[in-house]
C-alpha positions in Angstrom: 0.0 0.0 0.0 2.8 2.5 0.8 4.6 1.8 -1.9 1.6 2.0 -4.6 0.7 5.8 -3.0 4.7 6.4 -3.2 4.3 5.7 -6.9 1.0 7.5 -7.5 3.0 10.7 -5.8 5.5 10.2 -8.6 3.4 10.1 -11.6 1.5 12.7 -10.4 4.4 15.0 -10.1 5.9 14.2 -13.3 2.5 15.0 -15.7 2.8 18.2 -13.6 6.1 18.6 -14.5 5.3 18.0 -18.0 2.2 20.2 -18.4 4.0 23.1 -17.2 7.0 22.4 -19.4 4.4 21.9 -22.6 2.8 25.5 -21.1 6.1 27.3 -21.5 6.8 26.4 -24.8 3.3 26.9 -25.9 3.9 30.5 -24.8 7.6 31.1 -25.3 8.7 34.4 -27.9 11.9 34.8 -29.3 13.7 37.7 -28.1 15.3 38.3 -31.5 13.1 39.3 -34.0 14.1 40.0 -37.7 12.6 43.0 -39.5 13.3 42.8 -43.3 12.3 46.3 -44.0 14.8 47.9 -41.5 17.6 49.6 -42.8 20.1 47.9 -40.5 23.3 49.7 -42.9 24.4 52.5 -39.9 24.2 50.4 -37.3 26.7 47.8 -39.5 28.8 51.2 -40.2 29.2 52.4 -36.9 29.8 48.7 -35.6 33.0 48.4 -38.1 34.0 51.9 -37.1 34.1 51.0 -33.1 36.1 47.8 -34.1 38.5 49.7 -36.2 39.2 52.1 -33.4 39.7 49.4 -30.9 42.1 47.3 -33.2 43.8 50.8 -33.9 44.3 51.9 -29.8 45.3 48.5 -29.2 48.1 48.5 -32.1 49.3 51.7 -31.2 49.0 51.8 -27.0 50.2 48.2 -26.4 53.4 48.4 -29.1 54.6 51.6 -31.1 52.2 54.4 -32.5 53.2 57.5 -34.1 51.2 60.5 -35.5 52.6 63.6 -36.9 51.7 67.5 -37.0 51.6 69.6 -39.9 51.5 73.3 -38.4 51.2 76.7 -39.9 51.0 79.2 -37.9 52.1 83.1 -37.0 54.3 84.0 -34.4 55.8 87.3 -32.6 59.7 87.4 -31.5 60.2 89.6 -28.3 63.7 90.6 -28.2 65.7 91.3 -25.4 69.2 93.0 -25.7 71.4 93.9 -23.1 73.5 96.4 -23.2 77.3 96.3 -22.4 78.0 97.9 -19.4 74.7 99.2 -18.8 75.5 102.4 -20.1 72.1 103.7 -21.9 68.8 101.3 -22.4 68.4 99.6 -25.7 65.0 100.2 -26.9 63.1 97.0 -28.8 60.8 96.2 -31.3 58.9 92.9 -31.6 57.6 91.9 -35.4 56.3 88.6 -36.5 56.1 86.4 -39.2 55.1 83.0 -40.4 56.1 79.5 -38.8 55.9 76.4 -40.2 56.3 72.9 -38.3 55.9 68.8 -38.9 56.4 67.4 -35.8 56.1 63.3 -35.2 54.7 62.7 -31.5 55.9 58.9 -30.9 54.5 56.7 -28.2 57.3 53.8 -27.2 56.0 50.7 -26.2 53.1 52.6 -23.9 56.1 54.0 -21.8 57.2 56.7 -22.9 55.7 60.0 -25.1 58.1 62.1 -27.3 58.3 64.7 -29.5 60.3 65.5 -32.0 60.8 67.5 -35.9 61.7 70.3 -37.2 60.0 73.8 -36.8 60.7 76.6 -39.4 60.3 79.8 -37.5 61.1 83.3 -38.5 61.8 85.4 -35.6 62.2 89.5 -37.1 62.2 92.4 -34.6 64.2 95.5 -34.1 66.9 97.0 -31.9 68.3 100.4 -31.2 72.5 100.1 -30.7 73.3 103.4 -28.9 76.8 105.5 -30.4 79.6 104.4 -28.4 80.8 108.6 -28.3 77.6 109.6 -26.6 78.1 110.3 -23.2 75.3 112.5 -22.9 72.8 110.5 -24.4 72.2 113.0 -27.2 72.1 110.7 -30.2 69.6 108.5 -31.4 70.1 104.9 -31.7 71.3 103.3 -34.9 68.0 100.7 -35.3 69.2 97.2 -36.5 66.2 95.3 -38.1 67.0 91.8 -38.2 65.1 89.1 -39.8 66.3 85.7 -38.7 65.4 82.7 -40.5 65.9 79.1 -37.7 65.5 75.5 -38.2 64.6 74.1 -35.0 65.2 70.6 -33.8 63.0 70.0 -30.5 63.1 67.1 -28.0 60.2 67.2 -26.3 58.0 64.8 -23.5 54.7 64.8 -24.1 51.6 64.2 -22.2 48.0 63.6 -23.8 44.5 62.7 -23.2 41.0 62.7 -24.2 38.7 65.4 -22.8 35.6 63.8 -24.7 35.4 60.6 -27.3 36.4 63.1 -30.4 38.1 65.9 -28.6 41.4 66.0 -27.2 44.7 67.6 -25.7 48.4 67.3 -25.3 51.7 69.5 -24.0 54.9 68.9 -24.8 58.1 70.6 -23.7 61.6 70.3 -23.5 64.8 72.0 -25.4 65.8 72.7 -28.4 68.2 73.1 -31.1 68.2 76.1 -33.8 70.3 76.3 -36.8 70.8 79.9 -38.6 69.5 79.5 -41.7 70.5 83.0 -42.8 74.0 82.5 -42.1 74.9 86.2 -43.7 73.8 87.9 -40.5 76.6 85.4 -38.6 78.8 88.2 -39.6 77.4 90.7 -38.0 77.6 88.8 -34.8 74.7 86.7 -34.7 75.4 83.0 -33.7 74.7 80.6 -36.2 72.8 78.3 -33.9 70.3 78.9 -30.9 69.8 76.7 -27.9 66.5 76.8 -26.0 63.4 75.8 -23.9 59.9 75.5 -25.6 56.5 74.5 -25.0 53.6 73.2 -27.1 49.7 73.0 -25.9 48.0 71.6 -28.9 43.8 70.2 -29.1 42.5 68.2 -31.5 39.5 67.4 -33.0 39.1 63.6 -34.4 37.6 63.5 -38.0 38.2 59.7 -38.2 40.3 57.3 -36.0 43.8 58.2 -38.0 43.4 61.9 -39.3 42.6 64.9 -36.8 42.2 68.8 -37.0 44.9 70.8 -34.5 44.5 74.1 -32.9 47.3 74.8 -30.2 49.8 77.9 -29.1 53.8 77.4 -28.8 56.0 79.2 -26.4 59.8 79.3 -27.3 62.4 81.0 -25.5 66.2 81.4 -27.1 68.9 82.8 -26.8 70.8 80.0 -23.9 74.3 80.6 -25.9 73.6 84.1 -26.2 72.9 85.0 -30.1 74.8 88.2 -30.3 77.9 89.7 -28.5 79.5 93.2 -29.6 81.1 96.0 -28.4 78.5 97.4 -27.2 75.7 94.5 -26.7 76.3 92.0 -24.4 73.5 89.6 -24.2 70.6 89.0 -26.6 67.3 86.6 -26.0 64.4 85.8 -27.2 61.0 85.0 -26.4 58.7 83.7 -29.7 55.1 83.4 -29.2 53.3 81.4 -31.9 49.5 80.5 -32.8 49.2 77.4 -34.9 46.6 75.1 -37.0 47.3 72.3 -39.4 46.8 68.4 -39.4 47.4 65.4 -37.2 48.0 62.2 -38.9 48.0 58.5 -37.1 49.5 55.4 -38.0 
């Protein structure tokens, strides 16, 4: 007797079973459904696009990437001269002129950000040389325009980031190395090479994953070796401010 209502308990249980099972099935709906008139081409598009950005971060964060700067710009030389002596103030004139730069910004093996190129900068301004015979301080100053023509070689570290998914900014700094490329005014006095500091803010707008526009200011100051040394000037630096657009490339 106890086993045949141990049994009955089982069969019971087990049409339960299946009637609920049957139940589910009878009302189950797919959670994908396919729509044959939806234009489905975007979502593909913007899919392939994420991808390719992922596959590109990855290549260039985890190994080597590089992009590069085209720059054109315009920038103002302050002088400042320094009299020998300190007999009678030098009066200055700051001009400015166009720049040019292409500038590779190279990411080594996710430790280490550099930058590095050349930079075509004209740096022109004007400077009073008082008469050496004026003790008085009678005569004017003979004005010496000079319109100096550098190739500059910087070594910068640089630090980047994105300030939203399409938008982002980076500084650089460090020296750098000019070379006269007007040598002619070399003998007048002027060095044929300058050694200084410079700094670079530069934002970017993405366009795609490997091509951005740039925006960004440049501060340069020369003169470390002195540029110029005469009778009667001492000392000349010079502090170059520059406003820039152009290009970024990645690859």
């Amino acid at each position: 007797m106890k086993t045949i209502k141990t049994l009955t308990v089982i069969i019971v249980s087990f049409i339960l079973l299946n009637f609920q099972s049957a139940s589910a099935e009878f009302k189950y709906e797919p959670k994908l459904k396919l729509n044959n008139s939806q234009d489905r081409s975007s979502e593909i598009k913007n899919r392939d696009l994420e991808k390719a950005k992922k596959y590109h971060q990855k290549r260039t964060g985890e190994f080597f990437g590089a992009s590069v700067d085209f720059q054109i710009g315009y920038g103002s030389t302050s002088p400042s001269v320094t009299e020998r002596d300190n007999q009678r103030d030098i009066r200055t004139e700051s001009k400015g002129g166009i720049t040019f730069g292409a500038l590779v910004n190279l990411n080594l093996f996710g430790l280490l950000n550099l930058t590095s190129g050349i930079d075509l900068i004209n740096k022109t301004y004007d400077y009073g040389v008082p008469y050496v015979n004026d003790p008085l301080n009678t005569l004017d100053s003979t004005v010496n325009s000079v319109k100096n023509q550098y190739l500059n070689i910087p070594l910068n570290l640089n630090y980047s980031g994105m300030v939203s998914e399409k938008v982002g900014v980076s500084f650089s700094g460090g020296p750098y190395f000019g070379i006269l490329l007007n040598p002619d005014n070399a003998v007048n006095g002027f060095k044929d090479f300058d050694l200084g500091l410079n700094a670079i803010i530069t934002g970017n707008y993405m366009l795609n994953p490997f091509m951005s526009v740039i925006l960004g200011t440049k501060l340069q100051y020369g003169g470390l070796n002195n540029l110029l040394s005469t009778g009667t000037i001492e000392k000349v630096t010079l502090t170059n401010y520059d406003v820039f657009t152009g290009l970024r490339f990645g690859f």
